[in-house]
N, C-alpha and C positions, 0 to 999 in steps of 0.2 A: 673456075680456077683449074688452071693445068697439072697435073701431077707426071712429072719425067717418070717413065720406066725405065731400068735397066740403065742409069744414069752414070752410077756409081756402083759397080760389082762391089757387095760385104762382104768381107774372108769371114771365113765360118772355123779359120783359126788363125790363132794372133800370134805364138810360136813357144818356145818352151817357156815354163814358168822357170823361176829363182828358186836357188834352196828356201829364201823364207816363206815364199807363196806355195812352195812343195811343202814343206813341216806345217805350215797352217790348214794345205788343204788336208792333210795327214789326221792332222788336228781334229778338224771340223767332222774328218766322217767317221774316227773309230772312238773320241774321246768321249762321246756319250757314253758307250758302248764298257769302255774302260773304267768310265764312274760308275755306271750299274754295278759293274760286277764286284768294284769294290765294296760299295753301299752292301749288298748282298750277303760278299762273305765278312762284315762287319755285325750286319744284324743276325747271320746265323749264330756267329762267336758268341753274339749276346743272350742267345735266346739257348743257347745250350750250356752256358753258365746259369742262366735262372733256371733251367731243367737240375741242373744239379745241386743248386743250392736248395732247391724247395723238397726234393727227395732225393735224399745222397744213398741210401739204401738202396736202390734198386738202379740196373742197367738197362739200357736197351730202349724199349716203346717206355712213355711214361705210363700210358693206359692196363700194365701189366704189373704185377707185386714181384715180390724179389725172388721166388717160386715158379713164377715164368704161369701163376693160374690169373684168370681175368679178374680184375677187382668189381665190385658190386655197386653200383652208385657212381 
């Protein structure tokens, strides 16, 4: 079987996209990007509300007393 070369030249580009193929491709590469960081600053919010509801006494590292001396255990 014969296979033509160089038969039909492929454009290796097709011309500008649309605004909605433009906000999709927008989409596509930062919205990952955009849900991590809100997942993130979600679970910090969370997990620094249980820091202070478990010890409301002290500030700062949890691993330190309200003295700022290293706790034992």
């Amino acid at each position: 079987m014969h296979v033509p070369t160089g038969a039909v030249p492929v454009p290796l580009h097709l011309g500008e996209l649309h605004a909605y193929e433009q906000a999709l491709t927008l989409l596509l590469a930062f919205g990952p990007f955009v849900l991590l960081g809100i997942v993130v600053w979600v679970r910090r919010r969370e997990d620094g509300r249980a820091v202070t509801q478990e010890d409301p006494g002290t500030s700062g590292s949890p691993s330190r007393t309200a003295d700022g001396s290293e706790r034992l255990g």
